[in-house]
py3Dmol code that shows the C-alpha trace and the ligand (Angstrom):
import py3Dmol

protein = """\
ATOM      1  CA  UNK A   1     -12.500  22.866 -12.671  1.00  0.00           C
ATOM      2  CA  UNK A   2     -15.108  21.063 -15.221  1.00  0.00           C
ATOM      3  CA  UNK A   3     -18.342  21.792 -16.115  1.00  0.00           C
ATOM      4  CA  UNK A   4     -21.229  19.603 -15.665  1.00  0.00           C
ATOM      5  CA  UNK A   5     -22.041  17.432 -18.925  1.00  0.00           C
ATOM      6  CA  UNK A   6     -25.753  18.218 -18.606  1.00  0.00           C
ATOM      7  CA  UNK A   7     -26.270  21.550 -17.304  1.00  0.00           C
ATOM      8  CA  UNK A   8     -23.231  23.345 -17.970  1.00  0.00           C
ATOM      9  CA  UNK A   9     -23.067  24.581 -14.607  1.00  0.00           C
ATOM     10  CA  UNK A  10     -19.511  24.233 -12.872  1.00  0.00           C
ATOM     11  CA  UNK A  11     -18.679  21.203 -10.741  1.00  0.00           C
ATOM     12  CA  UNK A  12     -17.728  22.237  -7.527  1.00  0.00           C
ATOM     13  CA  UNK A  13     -15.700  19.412  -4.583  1.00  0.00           C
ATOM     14  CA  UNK A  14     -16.152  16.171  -6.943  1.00  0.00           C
ATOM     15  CA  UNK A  15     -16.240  15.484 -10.473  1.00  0.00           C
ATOM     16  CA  UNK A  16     -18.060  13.018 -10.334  1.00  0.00           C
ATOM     17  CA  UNK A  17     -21.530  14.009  -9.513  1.00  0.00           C
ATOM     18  CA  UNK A  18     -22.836  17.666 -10.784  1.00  0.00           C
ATOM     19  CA  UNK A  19     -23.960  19.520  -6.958  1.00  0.00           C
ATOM     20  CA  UNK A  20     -26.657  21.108  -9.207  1.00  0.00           C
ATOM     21  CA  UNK A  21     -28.468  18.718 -10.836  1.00  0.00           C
ATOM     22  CA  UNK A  22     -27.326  15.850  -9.540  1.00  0.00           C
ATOM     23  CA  UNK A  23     -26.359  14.145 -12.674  1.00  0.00           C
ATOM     24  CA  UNK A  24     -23.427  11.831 -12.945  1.00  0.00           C
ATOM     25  CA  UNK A  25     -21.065  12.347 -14.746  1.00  0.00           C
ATOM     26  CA  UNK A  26     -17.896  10.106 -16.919  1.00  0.00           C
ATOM     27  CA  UNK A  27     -15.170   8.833 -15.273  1.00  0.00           C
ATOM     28  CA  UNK A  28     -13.004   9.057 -17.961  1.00  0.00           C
ATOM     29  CA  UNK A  29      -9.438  10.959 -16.861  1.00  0.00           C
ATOM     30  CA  UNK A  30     -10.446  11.455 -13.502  1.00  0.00           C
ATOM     31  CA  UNK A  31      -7.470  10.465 -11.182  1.00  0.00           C
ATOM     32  CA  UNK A  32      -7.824   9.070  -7.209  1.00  0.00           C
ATOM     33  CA  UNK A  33      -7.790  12.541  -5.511  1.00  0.00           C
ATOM     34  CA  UNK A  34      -9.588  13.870  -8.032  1.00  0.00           C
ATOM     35  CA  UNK A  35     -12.424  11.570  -7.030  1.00  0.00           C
ATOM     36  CA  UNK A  36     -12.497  13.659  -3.622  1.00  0.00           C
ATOM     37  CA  UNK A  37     -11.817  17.044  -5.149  1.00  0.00           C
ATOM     38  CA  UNK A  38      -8.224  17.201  -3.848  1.00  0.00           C
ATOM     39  CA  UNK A  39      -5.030  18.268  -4.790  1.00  0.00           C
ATOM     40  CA  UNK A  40      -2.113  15.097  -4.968  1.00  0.00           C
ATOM     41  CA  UNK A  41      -0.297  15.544  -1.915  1.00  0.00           C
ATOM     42  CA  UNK A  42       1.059  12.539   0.378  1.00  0.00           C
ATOM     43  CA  UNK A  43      -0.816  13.496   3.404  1.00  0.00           C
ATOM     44  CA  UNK A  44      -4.288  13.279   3.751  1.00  0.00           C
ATOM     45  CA  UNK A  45      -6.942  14.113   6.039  1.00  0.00           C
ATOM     46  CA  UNK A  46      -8.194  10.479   6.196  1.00  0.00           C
ATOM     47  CA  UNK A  47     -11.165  11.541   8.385  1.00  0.00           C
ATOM     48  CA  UNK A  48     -12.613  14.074   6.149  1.00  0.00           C
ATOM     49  CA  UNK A  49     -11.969  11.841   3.120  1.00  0.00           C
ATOM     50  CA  UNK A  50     -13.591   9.020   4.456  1.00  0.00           C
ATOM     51  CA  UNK A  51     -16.497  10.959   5.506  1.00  0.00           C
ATOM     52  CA  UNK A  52     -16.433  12.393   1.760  1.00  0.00           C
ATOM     53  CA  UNK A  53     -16.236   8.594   0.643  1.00  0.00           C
ATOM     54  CA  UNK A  54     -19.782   8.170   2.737  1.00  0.00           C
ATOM     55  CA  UNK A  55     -21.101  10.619   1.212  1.00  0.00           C
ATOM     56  CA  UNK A  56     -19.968  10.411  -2.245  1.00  0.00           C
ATOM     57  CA  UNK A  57     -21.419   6.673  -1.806  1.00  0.00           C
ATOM     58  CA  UNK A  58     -24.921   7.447  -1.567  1.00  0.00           C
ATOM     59  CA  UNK A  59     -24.956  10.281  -3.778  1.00  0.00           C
ATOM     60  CA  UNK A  60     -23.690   7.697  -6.292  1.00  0.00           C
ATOM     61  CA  UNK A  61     -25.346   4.575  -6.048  1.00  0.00           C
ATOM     62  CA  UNK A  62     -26.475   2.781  -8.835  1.00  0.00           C
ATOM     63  CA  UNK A  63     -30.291   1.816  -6.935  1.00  0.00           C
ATOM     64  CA  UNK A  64     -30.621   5.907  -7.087  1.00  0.00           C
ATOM     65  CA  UNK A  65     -29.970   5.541 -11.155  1.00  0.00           C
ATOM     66  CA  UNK A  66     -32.401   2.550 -11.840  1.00  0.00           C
ATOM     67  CA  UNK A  67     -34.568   4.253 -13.561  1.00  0.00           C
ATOM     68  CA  UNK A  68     -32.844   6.822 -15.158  1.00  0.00           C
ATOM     69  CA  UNK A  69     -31.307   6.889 -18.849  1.00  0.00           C
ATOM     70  CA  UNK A  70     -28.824   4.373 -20.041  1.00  0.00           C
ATOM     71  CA  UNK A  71     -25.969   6.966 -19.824  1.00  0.00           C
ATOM     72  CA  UNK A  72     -26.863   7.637 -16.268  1.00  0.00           C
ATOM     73  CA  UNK A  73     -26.852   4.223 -15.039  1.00  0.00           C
ATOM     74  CA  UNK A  74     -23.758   3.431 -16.699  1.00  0.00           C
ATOM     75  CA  UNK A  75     -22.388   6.509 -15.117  1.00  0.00           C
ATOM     76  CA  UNK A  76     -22.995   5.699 -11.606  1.00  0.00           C
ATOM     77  CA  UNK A  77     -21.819   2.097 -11.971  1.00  0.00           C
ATOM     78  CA  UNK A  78     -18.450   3.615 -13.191  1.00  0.00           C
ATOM     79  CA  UNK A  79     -18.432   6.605 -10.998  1.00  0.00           C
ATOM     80  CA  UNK A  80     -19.200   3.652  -7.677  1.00  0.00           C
ATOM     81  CA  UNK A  81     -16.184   1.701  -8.937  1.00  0.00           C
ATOM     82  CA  UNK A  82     -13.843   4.437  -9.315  1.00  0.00           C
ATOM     83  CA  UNK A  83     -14.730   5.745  -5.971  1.00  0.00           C
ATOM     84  CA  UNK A  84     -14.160   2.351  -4.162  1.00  0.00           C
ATOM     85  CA  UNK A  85     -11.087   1.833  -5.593  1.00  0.00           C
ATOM     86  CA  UNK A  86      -9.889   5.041  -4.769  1.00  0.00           C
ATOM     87  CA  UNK A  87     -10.690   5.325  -1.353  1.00  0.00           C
ATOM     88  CA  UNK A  88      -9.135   1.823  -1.431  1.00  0.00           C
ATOM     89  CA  UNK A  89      -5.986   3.212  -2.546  1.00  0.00           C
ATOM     90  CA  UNK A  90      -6.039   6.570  -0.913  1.00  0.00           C
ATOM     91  CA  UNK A  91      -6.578   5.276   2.625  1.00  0.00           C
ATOM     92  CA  UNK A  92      -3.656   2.735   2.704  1.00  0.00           C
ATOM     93  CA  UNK A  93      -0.216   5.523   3.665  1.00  0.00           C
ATOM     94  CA  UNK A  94       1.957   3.031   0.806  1.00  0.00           C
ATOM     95  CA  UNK A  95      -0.742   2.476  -1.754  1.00  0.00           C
ATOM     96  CA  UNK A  96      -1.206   5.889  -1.525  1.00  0.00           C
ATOM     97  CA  UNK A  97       2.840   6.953  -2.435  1.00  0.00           C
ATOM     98  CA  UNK A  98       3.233   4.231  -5.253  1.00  0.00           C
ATOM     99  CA  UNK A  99      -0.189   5.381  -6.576  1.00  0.00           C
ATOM    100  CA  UNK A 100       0.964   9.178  -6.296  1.00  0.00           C
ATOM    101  CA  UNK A 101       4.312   8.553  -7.697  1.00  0.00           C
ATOM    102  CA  UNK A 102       2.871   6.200 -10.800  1.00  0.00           C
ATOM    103  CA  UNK A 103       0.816   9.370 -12.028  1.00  0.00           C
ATOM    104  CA  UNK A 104       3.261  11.660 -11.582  1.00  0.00           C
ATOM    105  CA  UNK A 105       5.426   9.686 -14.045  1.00  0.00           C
ATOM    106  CA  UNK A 106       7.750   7.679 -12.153  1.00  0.00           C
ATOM    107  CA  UNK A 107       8.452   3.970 -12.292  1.00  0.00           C
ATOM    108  CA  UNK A 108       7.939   2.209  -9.229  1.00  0.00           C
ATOM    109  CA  UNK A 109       8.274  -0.989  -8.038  1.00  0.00           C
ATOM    110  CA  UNK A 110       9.365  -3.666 -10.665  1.00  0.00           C
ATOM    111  CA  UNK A 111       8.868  -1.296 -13.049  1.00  0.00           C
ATOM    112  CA  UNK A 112      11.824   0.462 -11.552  1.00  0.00           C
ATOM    113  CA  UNK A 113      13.864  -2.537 -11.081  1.00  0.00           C
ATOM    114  CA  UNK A 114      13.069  -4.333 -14.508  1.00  0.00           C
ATOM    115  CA  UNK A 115      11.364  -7.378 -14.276  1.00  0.00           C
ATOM    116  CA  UNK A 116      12.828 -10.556 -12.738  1.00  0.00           C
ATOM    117  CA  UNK A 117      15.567  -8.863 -11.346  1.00  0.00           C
ATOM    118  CA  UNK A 118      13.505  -7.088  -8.515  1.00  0.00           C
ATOM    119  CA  UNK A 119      15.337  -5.240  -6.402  1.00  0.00           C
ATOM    120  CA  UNK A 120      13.218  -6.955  -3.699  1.00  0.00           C
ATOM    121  CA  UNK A 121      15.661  -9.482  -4.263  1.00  0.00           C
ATOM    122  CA  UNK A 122      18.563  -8.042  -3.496  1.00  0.00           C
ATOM    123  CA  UNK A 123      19.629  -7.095   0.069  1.00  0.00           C
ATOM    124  CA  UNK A 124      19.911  -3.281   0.897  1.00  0.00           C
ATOM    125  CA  UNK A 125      23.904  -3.254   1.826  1.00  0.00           C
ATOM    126  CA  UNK A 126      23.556  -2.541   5.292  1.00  0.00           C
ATOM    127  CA  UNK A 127      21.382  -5.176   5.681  1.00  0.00           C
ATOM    128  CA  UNK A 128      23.787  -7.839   4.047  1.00  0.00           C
ATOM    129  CA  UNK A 129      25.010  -9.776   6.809  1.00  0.00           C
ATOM    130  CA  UNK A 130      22.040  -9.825   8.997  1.00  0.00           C
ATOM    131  CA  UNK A 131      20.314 -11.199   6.001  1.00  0.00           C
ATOM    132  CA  UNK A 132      22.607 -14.134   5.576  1.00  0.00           C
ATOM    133  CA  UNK A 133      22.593 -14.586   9.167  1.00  0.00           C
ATOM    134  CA  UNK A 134      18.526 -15.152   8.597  1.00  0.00           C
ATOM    135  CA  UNK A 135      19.168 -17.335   5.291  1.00  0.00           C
ATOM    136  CA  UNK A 136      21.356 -19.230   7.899  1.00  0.00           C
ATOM    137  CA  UNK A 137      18.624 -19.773  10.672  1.00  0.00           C
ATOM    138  CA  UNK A 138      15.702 -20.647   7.892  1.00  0.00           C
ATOM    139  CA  UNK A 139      17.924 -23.153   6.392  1.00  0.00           C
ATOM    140  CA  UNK A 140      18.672 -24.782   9.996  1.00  0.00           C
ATOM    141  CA  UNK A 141      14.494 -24.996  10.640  1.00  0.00           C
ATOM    142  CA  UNK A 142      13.697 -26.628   7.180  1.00  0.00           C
ATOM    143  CA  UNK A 143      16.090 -28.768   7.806  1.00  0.00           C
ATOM    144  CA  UNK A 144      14.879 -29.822  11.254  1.00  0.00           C
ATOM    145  CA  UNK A 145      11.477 -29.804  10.014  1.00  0.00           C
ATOM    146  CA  UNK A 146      11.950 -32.051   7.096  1.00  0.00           C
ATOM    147  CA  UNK A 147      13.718 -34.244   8.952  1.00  0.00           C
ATOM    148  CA  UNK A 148       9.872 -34.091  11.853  1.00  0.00           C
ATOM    149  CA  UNK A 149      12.131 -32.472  14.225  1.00  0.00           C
ATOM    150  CA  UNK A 150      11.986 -29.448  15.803  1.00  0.00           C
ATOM    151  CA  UNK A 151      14.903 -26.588  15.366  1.00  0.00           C
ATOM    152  CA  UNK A 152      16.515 -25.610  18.240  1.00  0.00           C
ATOM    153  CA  UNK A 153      15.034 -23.438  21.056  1.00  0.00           C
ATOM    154  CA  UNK A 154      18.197 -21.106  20.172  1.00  0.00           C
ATOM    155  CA  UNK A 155      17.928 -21.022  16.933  1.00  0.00           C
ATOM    156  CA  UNK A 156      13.795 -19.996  17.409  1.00  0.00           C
ATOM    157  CA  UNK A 157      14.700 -17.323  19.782  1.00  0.00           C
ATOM    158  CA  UNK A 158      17.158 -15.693  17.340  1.00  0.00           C
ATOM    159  CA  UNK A 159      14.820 -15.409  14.326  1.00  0.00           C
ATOM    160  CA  UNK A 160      12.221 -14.216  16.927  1.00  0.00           C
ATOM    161  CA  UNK A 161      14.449 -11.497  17.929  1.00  0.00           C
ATOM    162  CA  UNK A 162      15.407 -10.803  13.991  1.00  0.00           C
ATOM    163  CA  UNK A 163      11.790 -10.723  13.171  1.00  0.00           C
ATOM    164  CA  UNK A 164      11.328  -7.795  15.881  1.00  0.00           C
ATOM    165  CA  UNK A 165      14.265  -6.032  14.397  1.00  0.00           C
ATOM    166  CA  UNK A 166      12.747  -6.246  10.372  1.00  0.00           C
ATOM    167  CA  UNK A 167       9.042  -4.959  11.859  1.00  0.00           C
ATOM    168  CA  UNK A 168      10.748  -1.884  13.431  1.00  0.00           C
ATOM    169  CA  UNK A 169      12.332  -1.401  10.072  1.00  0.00           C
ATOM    170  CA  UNK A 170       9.340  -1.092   8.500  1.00  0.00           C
ATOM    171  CA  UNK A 171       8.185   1.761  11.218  1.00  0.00           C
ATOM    172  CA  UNK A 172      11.350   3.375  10.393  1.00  0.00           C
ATOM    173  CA  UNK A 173      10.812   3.294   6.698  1.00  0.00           C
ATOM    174  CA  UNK A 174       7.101   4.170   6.619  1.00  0.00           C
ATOM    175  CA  UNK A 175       8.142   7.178   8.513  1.00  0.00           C
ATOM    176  CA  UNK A 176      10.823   8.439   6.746  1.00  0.00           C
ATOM    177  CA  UNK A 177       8.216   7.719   3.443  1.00  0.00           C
ATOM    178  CA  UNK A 178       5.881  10.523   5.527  1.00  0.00           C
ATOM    179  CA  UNK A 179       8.865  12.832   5.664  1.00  0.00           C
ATOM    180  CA  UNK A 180      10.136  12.717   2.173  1.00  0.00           C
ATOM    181  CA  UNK A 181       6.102  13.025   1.442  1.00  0.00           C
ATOM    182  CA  UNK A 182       5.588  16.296   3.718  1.00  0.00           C
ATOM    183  CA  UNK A 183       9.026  17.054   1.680  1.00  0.00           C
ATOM    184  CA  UNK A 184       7.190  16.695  -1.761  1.00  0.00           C
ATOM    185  CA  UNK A 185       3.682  18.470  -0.890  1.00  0.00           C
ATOM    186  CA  UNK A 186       5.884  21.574   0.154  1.00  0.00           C
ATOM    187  CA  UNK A 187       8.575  22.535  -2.325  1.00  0.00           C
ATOM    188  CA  UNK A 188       9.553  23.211  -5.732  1.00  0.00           C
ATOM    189  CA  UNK A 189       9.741  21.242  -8.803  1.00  0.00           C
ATOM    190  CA  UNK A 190      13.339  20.110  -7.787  1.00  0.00           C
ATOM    191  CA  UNK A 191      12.501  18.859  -4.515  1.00  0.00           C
ATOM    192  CA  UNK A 192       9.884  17.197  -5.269  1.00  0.00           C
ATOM    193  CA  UNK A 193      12.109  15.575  -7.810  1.00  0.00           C
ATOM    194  CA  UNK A 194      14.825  14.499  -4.935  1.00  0.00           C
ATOM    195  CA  UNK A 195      11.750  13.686  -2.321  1.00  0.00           C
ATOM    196  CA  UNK A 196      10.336  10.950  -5.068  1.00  0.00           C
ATOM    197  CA  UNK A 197      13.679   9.763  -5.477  1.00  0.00           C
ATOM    198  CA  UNK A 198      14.012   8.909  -2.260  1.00  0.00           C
ATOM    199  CA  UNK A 199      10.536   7.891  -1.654  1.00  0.00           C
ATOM    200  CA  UNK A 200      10.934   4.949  -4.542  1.00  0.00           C
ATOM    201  CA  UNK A 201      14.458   4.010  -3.070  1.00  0.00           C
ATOM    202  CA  UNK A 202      12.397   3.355   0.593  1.00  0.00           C
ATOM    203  CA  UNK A 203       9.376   1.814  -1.322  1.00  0.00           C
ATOM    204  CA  UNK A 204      12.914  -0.541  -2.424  1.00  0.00           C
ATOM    205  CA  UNK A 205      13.489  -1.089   1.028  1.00  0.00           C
ATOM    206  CA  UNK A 206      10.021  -1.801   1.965  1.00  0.00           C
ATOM    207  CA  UNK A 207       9.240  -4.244   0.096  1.00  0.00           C
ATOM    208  CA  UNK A 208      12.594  -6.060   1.020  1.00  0.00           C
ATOM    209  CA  UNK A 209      12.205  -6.188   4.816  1.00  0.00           C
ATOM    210  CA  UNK A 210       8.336  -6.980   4.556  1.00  0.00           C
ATOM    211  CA  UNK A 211       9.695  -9.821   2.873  1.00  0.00           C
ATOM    212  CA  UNK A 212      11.725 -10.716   5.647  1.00  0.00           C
ATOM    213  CA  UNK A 213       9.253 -10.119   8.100  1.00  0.00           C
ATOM    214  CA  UNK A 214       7.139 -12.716   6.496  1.00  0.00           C
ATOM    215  CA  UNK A 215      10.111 -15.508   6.035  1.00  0.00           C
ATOM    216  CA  UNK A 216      10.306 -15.429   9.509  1.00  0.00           C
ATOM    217  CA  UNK A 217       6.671 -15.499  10.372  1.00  0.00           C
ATOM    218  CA  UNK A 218       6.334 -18.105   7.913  1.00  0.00           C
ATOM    219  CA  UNK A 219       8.954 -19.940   9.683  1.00  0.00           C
ATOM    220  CA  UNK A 220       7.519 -19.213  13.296  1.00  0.00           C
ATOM    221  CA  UNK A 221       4.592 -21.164  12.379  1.00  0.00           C
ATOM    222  CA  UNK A 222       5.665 -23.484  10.494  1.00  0.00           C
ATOM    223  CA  UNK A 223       7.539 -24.275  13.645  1.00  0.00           C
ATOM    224  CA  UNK A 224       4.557 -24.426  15.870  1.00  0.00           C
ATOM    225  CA  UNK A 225       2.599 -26.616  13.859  1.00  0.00           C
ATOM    226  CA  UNK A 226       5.418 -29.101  14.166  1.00  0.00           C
ATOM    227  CA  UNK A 227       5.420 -28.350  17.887  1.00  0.00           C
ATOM    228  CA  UNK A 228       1.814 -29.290  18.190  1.00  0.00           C
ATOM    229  CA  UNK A 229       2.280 -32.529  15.751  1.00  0.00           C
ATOM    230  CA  UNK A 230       5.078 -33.674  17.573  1.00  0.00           C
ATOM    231  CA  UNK A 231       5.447 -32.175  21.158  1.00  0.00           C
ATOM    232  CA  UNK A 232       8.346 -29.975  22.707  1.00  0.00           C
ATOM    233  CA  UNK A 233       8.406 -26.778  24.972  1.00  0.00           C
ATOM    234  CA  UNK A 234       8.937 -24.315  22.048  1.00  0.00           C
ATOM    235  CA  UNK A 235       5.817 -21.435  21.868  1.00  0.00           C
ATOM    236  CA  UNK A 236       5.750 -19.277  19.067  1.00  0.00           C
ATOM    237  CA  UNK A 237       4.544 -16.155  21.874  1.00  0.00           C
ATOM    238  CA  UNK A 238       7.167 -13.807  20.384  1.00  0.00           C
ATOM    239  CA  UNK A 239       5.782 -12.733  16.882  1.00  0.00           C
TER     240      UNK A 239
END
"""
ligand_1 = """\
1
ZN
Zn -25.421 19.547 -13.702
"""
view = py3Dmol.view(width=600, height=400)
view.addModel(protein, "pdb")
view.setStyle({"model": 0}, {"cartoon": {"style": "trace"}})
view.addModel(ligand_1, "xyz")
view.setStyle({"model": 1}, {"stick": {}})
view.zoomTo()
view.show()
């Protein structure tokens, strides 16, 4: 716990703004969950942070600091910034693990994967052949559509299907990011170390399928708009 920068007195739930005298104080150091006077955990009490956010807001705002010193308005536009972006971050479940996991040290994302070789690019093993199969079916519609055809009916209801299959994925691996994060908050230093191991390997995974799941949207529209251009019974209902 800090002290306030103008009247000593201890700071108390945020950093930011002294509950004493109300002054503002630098942002400099302060991390995300800091912002809100918490601990870095995974879960979060969204409700009461948001609320916090609200109030934090006002408390803040630079029209409260017009007239004040230099230092103080400078403060508060700072202080407002930091607390957007945080509440920004904090609010969104996967912002919120890569975010935790950057501070904490680890690489994540194409940091992890070194540059140009994402590992967005390459296929999690299990998912190998149903991701050709997909590379199969997109191939089929650009061809169709380059050619002002439409792909066939078949072929639509497939990546449909496929499309369904890559969003429930994604509920599978932003739950199994919640475990490994109800993991982390709990234990010791080594499972924590195991639980962000994991966690960065799903991020991986993540980032792979939404991938997918936007090829195939892409492609699901793409296919409409040639359906409305040029006729046929084909309705993109299914995604
Ligand atoms: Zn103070």
């Amino acid at each position: 716990m800090s002290n306030c920068a103008r009247c000593q007195q201890p700071m108390h739930d945020s950093p930011l703004i002294c509950a004493a005298c109300g002054a503002v104080q630098s942002v400099a150091g302060i991390d995300y969950f800091q912002v809100f006077g918490l601990k870095r955990a995974f879960a979060l009490d969204t409700v009461a942070v948001e609320r916090e956010f609200h109030r934090l807001s006002r408390r803040l705002h630079p029209d409260r600091f017009a007239r004040g010193s230099e230092t103080d308005r400078q403060n508060s536009l700072a202080a407002t910034a930091l607390l957007n972006d945080a509440w920004r971050v904090l609010r969104d479940p996967v912002e919120r693990v890569e975010y935790l996991l950057k501070i904490e040290g680890h690489a994540v994302g194409e940091e992890h994967a070194g540059k140009g070789k994402s590992a967005e690019r390459e296929p999690p093993p299990d998912l190998l052949e149903e991701v050709f199969d997909l590379n199969m079916q997109l191939e089929e519609i650009r061809m169709s559509q380059r050619m002002g055809e439409s792909a066939e009916a078949s072929t639509m209801t497939e990546i449909a299907a496929a499309g369904k299959r890559f969003e429930a994925m994604l509920g599978e691996v932003d739950a199994a990011l919640q475990a490994e994060g109800a993991k982390w908050d709990a234990g010791d230093a080594a499972t924590r170390a195991q639980a962000a191991k994991k966690m960065i390997e799903l991020l991986d995974r993540r980032r792979y399928v939404r991938n997918l799941v936007r090829d195939v949207r892409a492609a699901v529209t793409a296919q409409a708009l040639q359906q409305e251009l040029y006729g046929g019974n084909f309705v993109a209902e299914s995604l």
